[in-house]
C-alpha positions in Angstrom: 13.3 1.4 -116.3 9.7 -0.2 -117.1 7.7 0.0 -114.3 7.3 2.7 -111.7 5.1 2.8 -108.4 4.0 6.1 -106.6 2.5 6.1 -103.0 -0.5 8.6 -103.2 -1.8 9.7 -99.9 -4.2 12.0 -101.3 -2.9 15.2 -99.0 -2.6 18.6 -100.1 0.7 18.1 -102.1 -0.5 15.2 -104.1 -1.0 16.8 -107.8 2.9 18.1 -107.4 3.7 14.3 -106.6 2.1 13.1 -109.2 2.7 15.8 -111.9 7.0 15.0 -110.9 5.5 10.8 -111.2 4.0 11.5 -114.3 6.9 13.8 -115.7 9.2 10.4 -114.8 7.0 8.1 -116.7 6.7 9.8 -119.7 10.5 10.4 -120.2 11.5 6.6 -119.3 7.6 5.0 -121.2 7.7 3.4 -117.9 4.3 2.0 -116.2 3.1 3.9 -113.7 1.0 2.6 -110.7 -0.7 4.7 -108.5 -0.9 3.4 -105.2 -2.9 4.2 -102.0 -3.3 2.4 -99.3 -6.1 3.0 -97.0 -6.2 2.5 -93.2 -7.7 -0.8 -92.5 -11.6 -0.5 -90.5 -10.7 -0.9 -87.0 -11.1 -4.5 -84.4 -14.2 -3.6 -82.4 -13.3 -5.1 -78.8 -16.1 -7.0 -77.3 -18.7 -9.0 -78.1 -20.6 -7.1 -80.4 -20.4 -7.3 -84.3 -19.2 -3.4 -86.0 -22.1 -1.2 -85.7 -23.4 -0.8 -89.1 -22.7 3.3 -89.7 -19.4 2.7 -89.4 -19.3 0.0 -92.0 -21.2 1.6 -94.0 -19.1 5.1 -93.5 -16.4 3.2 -94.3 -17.4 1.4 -97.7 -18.4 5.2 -99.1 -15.1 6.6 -98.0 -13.4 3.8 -99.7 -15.5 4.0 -102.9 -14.7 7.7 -102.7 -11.0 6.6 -102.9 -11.1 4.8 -105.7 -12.6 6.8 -107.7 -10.2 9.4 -106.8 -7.6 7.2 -107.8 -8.8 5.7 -110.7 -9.5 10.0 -112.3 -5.7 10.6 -111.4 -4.9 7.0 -113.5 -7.3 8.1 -116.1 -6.0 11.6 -116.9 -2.4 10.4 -117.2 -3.6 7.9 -119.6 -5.5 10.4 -122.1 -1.7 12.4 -121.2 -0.2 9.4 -122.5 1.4 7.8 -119.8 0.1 4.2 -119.0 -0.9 4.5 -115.7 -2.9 2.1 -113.4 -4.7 3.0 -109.7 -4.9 0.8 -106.9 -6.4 1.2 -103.2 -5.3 -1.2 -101.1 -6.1 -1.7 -97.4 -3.2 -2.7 -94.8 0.1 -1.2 -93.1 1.4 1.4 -95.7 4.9 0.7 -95.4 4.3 -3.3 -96.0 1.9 -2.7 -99.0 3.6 -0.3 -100.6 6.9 -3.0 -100.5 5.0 -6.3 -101.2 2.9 -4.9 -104.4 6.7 -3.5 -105.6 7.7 -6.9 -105.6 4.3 -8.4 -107.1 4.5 -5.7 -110.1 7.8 -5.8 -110.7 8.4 -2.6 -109.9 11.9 -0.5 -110.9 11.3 1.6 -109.1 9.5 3.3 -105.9 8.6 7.3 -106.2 7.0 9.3 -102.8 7.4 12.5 -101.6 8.4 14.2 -98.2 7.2 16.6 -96.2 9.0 18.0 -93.2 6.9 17.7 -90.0 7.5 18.8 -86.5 9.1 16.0 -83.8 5.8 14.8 -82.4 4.1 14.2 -85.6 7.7 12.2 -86.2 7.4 10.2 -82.9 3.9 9.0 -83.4 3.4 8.8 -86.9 6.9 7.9 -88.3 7.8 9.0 -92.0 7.0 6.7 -95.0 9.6 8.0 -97.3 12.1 7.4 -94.5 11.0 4.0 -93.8 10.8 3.0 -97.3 14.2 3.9 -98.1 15.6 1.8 -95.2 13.7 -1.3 -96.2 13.3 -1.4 -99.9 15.5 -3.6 -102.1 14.7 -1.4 -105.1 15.3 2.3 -105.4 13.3 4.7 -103.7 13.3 8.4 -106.0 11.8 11.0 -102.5 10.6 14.8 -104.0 10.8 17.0 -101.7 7.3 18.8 -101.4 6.9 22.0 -101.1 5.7 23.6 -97.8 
């Protein structure tokens, strides 16, 4: 195994997701890639352009993100584990599986949390989703509650 991606959603469970990521890459001196994908700005309907504040809301939360991403990427790598962040806007499902295939990947690592039916019904689960349409393994931690 040489390369390994991780979906980071940046919740409350994310340092145990990546701690188990990290644990992973070190015993296989695999490539990790830290991946987030980020909801894409919404279509404004109408005629009018996207009012600026939320443009501009936007472009600080992203920049937030990264940089987020790139400190989680840069303290693995003084851990020794060669790591690389990415924020990527889009569907999260579709990202994550079309930058698998673009890196190479070995293998897919995310974590699960249980949620209650609704939160099921109208946000779906990634992990879920990711082990019914991935051609690659998909390695799901079970977070803690």
């Amino acid at each position: 195994m040489d390369t390994i991606l991780v979906g980071v959603d940046f919740n409350s469970k994310t340092d145990e997701l990546l701690e188990k990521a990290e644990g992973l890459a070190e015993k296989y001196d695999a490539k990790l890639w830290l991946l987030h994908v980020a909801t894409p700005l919404p279509e404004y309907i109408g005629f009018e352009v996207t009012p600026n504040y939320a443009t501009a809301d936007r472009q600080e939360f992203i920049r937030e993100e990264k940089k987020r991403i790139a400190d989680y990427a840069e303290k693995m790598k003084k851990n020794g584990v060669d790591a690389e962040g990415l924020l990527l806007e889009g569907a999260t499902i579709d990202v994550i599986l079309e930058e698998s295939n673009k890196l190479d990947v070995d293998l897919i690592v995310c974590g699960h949390q249980e949620h209650n039916f609704l939160y099921n019904m109208i946000f779906g689960s990634v992990s879920s989703s990711l082990v019914r349409k991935a051609k690659i393994p998909v390695l799901v931690y079970p977070l803690s509650e």
